[in-house]
Each structure stands twice: as C-alpha cells, then as structure tokens.
C-alpha positions in Angstrom: 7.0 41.9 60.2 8.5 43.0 57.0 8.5 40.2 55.1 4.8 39.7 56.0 4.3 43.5 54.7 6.5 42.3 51.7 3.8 39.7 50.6 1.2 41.6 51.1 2.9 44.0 49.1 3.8 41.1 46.1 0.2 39.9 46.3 -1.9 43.3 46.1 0.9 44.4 43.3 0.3 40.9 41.5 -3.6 41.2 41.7 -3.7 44.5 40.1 -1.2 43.5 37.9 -3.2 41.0 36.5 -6.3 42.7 35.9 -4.5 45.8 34.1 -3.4 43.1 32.0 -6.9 41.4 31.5 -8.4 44.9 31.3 -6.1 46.0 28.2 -6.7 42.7 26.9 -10.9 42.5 27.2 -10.4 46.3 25.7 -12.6 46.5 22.8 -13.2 42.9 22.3 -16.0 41.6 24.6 -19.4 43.4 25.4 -22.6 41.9 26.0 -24.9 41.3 22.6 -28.0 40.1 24.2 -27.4 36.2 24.5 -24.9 34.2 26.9 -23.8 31.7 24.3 -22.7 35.1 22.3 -20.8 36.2 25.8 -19.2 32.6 26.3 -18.3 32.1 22.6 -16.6 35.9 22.7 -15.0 35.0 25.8 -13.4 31.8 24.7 -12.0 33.6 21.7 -10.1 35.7 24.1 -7.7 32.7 24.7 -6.0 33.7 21.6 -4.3 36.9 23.0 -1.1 36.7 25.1 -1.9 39.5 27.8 -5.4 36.9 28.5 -2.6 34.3 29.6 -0.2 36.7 31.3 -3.0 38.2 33.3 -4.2 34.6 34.4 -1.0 34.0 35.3 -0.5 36.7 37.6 -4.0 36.2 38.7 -3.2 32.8 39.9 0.3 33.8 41.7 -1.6 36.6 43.4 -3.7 33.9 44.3 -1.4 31.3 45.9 0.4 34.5 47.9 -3.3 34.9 49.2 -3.1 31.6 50.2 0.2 31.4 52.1 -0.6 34.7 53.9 -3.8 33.2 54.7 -1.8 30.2 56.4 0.8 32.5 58.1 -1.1 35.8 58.8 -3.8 37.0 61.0 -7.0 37.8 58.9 -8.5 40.3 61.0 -5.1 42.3 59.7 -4.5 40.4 56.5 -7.5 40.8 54.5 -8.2 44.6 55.4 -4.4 45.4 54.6 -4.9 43.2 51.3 -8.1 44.9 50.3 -6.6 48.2 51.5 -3.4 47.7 49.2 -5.1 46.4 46.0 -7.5 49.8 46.0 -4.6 51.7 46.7 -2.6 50.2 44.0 -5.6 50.0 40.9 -5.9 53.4 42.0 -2.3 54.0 40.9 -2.4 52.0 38.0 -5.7 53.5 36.8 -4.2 56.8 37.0 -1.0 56.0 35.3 -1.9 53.2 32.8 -5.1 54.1 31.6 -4.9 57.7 31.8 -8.1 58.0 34.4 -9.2 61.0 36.5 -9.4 60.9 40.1 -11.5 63.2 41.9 -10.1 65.5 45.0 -12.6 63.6 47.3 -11.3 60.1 45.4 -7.5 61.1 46.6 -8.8 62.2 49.8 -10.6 58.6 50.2 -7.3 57.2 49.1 -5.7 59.1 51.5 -7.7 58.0 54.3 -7.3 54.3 53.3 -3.3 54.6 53.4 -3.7 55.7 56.6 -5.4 52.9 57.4 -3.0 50.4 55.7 0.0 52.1 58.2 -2.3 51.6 60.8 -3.3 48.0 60.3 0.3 47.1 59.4 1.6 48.2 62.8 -1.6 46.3 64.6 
C-alpha cells in the first residue's frame, strides 16, 4: 500500500512540477495576437528556453508513472487519488511559488479534498 501511495505521490508532485516549470517559462512570452500561425510560430520559439525542456521532461515522467499506476492500480481509486493529489499540490505550489491568494472557502475546498484523498487511499 505504500509504495502505491508513494507513486501516486511521485506522479501528482512530477505533474505539478512540470507545469510550474512551463508556467514560469510561458510567463510573459506567449499570448494570443489574433492569428494561429502567430500562436504556433510564438510557441515554437519557446523551445529555446531551458525551463520549456525541463517542464517537458517532467511532464513526460509524470506521464509514464501514470502509466504504470494505470497497469498496477485500481482506477476507480487511482485516478480520483491522482486528480485529488495534483489539486492539492498546484494548490501548494500556487501559493508558495507564485505568490497567489487562496480564499477561506478555497482552503476549505482543499480541505475537504484531503479528506477525501485519506479516504480513497485507505479504500
């Protein structure tokens, strides 16, 4: 049981992870100017900043952690814990990286959802 909790740990950490990074990356330096081939061209320019890559790469190991707790976990558990975990974590890293307000009903919600993670988790 805890190693299962440790993935899903590893994968909602590595998730969130990955799009702080792509989020402090994309900061400033994409917005929509009124044409798609403006978007794309913009976006393809982003390949020249490090924290692009090192958000991709977390993105994809979240992504293959998904995939073995796919294979080895129940997803009628595994995807509400994972979904749980990430909001719980972006949360955290909203509030401590980018500096962003949470409302008391927010931390109650966020309350209510760890709840449910400890319940899940023992289900």
């Amino acid at each position: 049981m805890f190693k299962g909790i440790f993935i899903n740990l590893s994968c909602a950490a590595l998730a969130v992870i990955a799009n702080a990074l792509l989020k402090q990356a994309l900061h400033g330096r994409i917005a929509w100017k009124g044409s798609v081939l403006t978007l794309f061209t913009d976006a393809f320019g982003l390949l020249r900043y490090p924290l692009v890559w090192l958000g991709a790469a977390a993105f994809v190991g979240a992504n293959v952690l998904w995939l073995f707790i796919l294979a080895t976990q129940r997803m009628s558990v595994a995807y509400p814990l994972q979904l749980s975990l990430v909001f719980l974590f972006a949360t955290l890293a909203s509030i401590l990286v980018f500096s962003e307000k949470v409302t008391v009903p927010g931390m109650l919600g966020l309350a209510l959802v760890v709840s449910g993670v400890v319940l899940v988790s023992r289900g």
